[in-house]
Structures are given as C-alpha cells and as structure tokens.
C-alpha positions as CSV (number, residue, x, y, z in Angstrom):
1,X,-81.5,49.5,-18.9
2,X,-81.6,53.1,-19.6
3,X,-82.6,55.7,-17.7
4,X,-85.2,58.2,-18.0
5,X,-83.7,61.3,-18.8
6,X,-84.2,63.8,-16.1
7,X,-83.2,60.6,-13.6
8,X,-80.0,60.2,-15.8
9,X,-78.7,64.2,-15.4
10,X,-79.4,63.6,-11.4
11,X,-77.3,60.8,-11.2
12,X,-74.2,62.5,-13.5
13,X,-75.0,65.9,-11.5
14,X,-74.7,63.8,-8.3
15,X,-71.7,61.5,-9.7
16,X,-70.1,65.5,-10.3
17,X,-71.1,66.7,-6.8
18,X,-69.5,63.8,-5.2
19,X,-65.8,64.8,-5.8
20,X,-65.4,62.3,-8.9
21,X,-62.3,63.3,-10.9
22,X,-63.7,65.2,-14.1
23,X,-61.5,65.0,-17.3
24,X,-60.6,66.0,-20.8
25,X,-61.5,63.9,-23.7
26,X,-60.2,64.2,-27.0
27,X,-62.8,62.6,-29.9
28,X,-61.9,62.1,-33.5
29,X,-65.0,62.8,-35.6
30,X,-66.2,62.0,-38.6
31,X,-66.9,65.6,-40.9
32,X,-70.9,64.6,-41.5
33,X,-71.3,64.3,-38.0
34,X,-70.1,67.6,-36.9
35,X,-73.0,69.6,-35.8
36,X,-74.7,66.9,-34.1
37,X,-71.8,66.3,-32.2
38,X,-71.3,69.5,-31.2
39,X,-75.0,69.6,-29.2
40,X,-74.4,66.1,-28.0
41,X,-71.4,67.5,-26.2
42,X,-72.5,70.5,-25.3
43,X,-75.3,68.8,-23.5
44,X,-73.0,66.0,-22.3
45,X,-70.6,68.1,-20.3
46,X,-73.2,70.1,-18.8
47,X,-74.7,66.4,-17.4
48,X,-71.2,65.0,-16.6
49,X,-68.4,67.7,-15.9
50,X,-66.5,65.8,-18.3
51,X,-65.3,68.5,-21.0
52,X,-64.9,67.2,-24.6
53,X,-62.2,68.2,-27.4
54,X,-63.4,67.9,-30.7
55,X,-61.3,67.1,-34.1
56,X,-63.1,66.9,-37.3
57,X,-62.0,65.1,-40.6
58,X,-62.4,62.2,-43.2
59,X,-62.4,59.1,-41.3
60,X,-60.0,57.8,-43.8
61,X,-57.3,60.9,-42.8
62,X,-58.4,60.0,-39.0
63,X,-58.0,56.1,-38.9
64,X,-54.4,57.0,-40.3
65,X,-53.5,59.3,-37.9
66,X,-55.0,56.5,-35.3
67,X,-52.5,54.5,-36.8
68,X,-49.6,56.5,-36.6
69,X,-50.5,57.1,-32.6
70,X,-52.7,60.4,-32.8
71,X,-53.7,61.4,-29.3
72,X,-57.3,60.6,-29.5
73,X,-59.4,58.5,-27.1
74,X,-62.4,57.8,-28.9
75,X,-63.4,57.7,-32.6
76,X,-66.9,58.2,-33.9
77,X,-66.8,57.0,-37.7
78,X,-68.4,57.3,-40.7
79,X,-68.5,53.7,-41.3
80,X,-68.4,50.5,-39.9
81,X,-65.3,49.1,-41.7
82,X,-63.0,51.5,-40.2
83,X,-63.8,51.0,-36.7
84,X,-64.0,47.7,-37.0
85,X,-60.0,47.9,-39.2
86,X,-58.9,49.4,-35.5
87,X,-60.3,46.8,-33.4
88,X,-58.9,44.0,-35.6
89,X,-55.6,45.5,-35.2
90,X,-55.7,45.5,-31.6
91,X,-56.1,49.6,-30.9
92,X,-59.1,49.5,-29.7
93,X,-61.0,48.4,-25.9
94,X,-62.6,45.0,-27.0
95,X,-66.5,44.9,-27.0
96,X,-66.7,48.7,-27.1
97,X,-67.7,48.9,-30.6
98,X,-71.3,50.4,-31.4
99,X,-73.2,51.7,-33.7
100,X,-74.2,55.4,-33.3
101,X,-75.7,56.9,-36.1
102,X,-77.0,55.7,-39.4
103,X,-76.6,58.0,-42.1
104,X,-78.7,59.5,-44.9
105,X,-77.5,61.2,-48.2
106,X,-79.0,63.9,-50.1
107,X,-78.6,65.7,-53.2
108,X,-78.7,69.2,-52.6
109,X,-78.1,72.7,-54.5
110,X,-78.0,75.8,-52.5
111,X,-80.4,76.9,-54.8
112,X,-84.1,76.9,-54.1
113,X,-85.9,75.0,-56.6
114,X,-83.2,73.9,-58.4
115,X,-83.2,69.9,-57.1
116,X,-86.6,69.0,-57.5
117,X,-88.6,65.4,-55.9
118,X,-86.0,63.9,-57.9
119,X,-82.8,62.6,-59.7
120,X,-84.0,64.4,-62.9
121,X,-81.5,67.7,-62.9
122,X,-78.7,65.1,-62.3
123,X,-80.0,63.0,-65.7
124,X,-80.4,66.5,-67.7
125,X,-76.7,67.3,-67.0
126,X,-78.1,71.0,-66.5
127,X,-75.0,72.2,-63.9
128,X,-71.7,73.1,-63.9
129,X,-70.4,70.7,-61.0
130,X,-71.2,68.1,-59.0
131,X,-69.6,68.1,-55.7
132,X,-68.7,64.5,-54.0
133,X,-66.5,63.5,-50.8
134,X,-63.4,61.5,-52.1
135,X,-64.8,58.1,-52.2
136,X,-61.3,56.9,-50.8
137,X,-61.5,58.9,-48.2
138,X,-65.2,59.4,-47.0
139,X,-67.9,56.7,-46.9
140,X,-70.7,59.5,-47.8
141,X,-68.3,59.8,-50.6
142,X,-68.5,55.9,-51.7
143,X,-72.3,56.2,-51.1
144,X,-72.6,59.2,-53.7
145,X,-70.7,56.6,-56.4
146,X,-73.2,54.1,-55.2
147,X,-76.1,56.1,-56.0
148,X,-74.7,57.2,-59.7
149,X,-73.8,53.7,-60.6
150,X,-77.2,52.9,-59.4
151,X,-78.6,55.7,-61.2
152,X,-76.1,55.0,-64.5
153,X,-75.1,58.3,-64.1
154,X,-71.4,57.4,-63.3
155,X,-69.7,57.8,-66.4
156,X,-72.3,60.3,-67.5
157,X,-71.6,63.0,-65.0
158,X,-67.8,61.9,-64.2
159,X,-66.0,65.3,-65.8
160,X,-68.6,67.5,-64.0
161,X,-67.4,66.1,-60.4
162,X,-65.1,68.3,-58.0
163,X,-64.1,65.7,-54.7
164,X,-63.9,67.2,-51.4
165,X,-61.1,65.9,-49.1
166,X,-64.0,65.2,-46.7
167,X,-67.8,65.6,-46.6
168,X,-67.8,69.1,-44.8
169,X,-65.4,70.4,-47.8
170,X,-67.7,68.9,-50.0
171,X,-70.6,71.0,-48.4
172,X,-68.9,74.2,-49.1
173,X,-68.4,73.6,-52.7
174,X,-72.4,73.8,-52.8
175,X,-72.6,76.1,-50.3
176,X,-70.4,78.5,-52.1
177,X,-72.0,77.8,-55.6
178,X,-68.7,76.2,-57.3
179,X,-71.0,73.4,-57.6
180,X,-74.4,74.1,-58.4
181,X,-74.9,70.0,-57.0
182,X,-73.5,67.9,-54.5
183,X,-74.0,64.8,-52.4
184,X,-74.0,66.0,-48.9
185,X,-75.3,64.5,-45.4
186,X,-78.7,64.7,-44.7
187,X,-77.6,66.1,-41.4
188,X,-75.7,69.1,-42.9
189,X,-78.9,70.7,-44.5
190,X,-81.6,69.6,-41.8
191,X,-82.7,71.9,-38.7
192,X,-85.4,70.3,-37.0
193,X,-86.9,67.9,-39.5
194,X,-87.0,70.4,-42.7
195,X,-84.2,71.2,-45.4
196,X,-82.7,74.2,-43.6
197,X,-82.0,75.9,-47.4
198,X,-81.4,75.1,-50.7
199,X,-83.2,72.3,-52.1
200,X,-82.5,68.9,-52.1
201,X,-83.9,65.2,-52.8
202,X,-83.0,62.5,-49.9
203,X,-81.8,59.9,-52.1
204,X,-83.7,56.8,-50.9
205,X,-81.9,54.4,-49.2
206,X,-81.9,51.2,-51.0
207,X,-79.9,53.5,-53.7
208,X,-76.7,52.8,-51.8
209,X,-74.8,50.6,-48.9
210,X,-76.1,51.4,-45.6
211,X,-74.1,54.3,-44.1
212,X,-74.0,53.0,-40.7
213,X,-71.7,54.3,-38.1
214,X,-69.6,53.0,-35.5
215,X,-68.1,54.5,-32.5
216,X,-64.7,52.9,-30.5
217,X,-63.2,53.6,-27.7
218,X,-59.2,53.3,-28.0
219,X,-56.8,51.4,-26.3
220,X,-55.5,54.9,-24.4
221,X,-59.0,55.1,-23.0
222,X,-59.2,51.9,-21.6
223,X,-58.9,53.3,-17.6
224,X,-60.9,57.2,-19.1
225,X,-64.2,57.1,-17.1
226,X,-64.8,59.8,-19.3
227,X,-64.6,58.4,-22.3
228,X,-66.8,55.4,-21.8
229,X,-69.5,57.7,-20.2
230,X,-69.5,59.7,-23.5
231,X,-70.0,56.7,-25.4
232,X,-72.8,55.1,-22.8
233,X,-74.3,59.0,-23.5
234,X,-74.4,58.5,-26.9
235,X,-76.4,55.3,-26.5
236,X,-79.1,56.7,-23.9
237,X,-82.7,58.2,-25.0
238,X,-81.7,62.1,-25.0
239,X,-78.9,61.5,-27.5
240,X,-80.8,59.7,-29.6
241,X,-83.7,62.2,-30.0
242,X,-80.4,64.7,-31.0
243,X,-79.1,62.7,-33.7
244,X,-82.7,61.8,-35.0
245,X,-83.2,65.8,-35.5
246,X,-80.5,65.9,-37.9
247,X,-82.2,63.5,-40.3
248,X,-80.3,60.1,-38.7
249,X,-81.4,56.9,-37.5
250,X,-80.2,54.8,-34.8
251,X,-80.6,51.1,-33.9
C-alpha cells in the first residue's frame, strides 16, 4: 500500500530521528534519465538521510562494468533486457526487478521551427546530420533505428547519421548544432509538460519497441537499507508525479 505523501516524509523524517544508520549509495544510471534522477534524489535524501552518488552512462558501458565488479549497488536501466541479463546471471537480489520509467522518443532540432507536427524534414533530407545513440549501446538508440526502418528512412538517411556513445552525447550533438536533427529522450527537452526549446515531434509510440525501464538492486546491496528504500521511493506517488513531468510513463 502506499502512502500518502506528506504521511510518507513523517515516517522517513521519524525513521532519521530515531538513530537509524544513514548511508551512501552509489546508482548506475542510464544517460536519458539523468535529470529526473537528479530531483528524485535530491528529494529522496531530504525524506530519508540516505545520500545518493550518482554515475551516468549507456547502459550497455554500465552492465559491463556490472560485469566486471563496478562498485555500484543499484542500476536503473534503459531497458528491460539488461536488467533482466544481470538477474539471469545471478548479480542481482531476486524479485527486486521493476519497472521505473517508460520512455518516450522525440525528434528534435535546436532550432525553433525547424521539426515541424511531423516526420516530413526527416523525408526531405533537408539537414546536415542526424544525431542517434549507438544502437549497441543505448536502447533510445535501437528505438531511433526502429522508427527509421518504420519510417523507410533507414537506408535513406544512413550517411547523414553521427552516433553518440550514449543518449546524453547524442543530445549535445543537437544542442550544439553539429546535427541540425537528432533522436533524443523526451525527457531531455521537456520542463514541465512543454518542449523546453528547439522544436521537436514526439514520435508516436507504436513507431518503435516499447522503451520500458527496469531498475535492480545488486547482489552487494542485498543487507543496504538504503538502497532498497531508494528503489521502494521510486515506486511511491511523489516519484511518480517527477518522472511523469519529464514526459514518462510509469506502470
């Protein structure tokens, strides 16, 4: 059941108070959830005491480093298939796999005016580059080939791409103009319901495989009271109206 949620800050604010042992938690992050996560936490530590330490990358680059025994106690994908890759192999607390976040893509141009209600600028070919995540790397990447095999576009637009190592590189290619287009995170161009800048069509999402995201909590966390209250706070109501303000949806 959750709680409501000024109830739910009195109980961490008394959990606090009463001499509970407050610790550090290091979370891997996928790059299209970045400034989300960073209000989530910021709000979570103020509730809990807990403090949070943030690292930011392609969940491709991060499940590796999982792999090879990176220091990280909980992982908040981009996908399902990665988190799910961890807990078949054993590295991660069984049953503690969730979905967080479902993701939305957009095709955006820092450029006002320049991405209009549709795909059309993409058909014309009218721009110099078209930015994508590495689609080996990033799942908003393997969405973005979705959407132009969808589209037929693939082959059509192929020498115009420039990949970004991860979906936040990918957003400064646009941001910067070396690409007058790009496939970026809904999240990275909304404030508060509206395209922050730039203009950009949401690609509808029957365009491409559902971009839904799942959190784990690893096998180093398994005794971190922290670490499973950060995950139980990113199921709860107030977390939730967070991540829907940066253009997500959640189950």
């Amino acid at each position: 059941m959750k709680l409501p949620k000024k109830l739910t800050a009195v109980v961490l604010g008394c959990w606090v108070a009463g001499g509970a042992h407050a610790e550090q938690i290091h979370a891997a992050v996928a790059a299209n959830f970045m400034a989300p996560m960073k209000e989530l936490v910021a709000q979570f530590e103020k509730d809990s005491g807990h403090k949070v330490s943030l690292s930011f990358g392609s969940s491709g680059k991060i499940f590796a480093q999982i792999q090879h025994g990176a220091p990280f106690q909980v992982f908040f994908s981009a996908d399902q298939a990665k988190a799910k890759a961890l807990e078949d192999a054993g590295l991660v607390v069984p049953g503690s796999r969730f979905t967080y976040a479902i993701g939305a893509l957009a095709l955006w141009s820092a450029q006002p005016d320049f991405v209009g209600k549709s795909y059309a600028r993409l058909k014309d070919g009218d721009f110099n580059k078209l930015a994508l995540a590495n689609p080996k790397l990033a799942p908003y990447g393997a969405a973005a080939v979705n959407v132009l095999e969808a589209l037929q576009l693939k082959q059509g637009t192929r020498s115009k791409w420039v990949q970004g190592e991860n979906i936040a590189q990918t957003y400064q290619f646009v941001a910067t103009g070396n690409a007058d287009l790009g496939f970026v995170a809904l999240s990275q161009i909304m404030d508060k319901g509206k395209i922050r800048e730039g203009s950009a069509w949401i690609v509808p999402s029957e365009f491409h495989s559902p971009i839904r995201q799942d959190a784990v909590l690893l096998k180093s966390a398994e005794n971190s009271a922290g670490a499973k209250a950060l995950l139980d706070y990113l199921r709860g109501d107030e977390a939730h109206s967070i991540i829907h303000a940066y253009g997500y949806d959640t189950e």
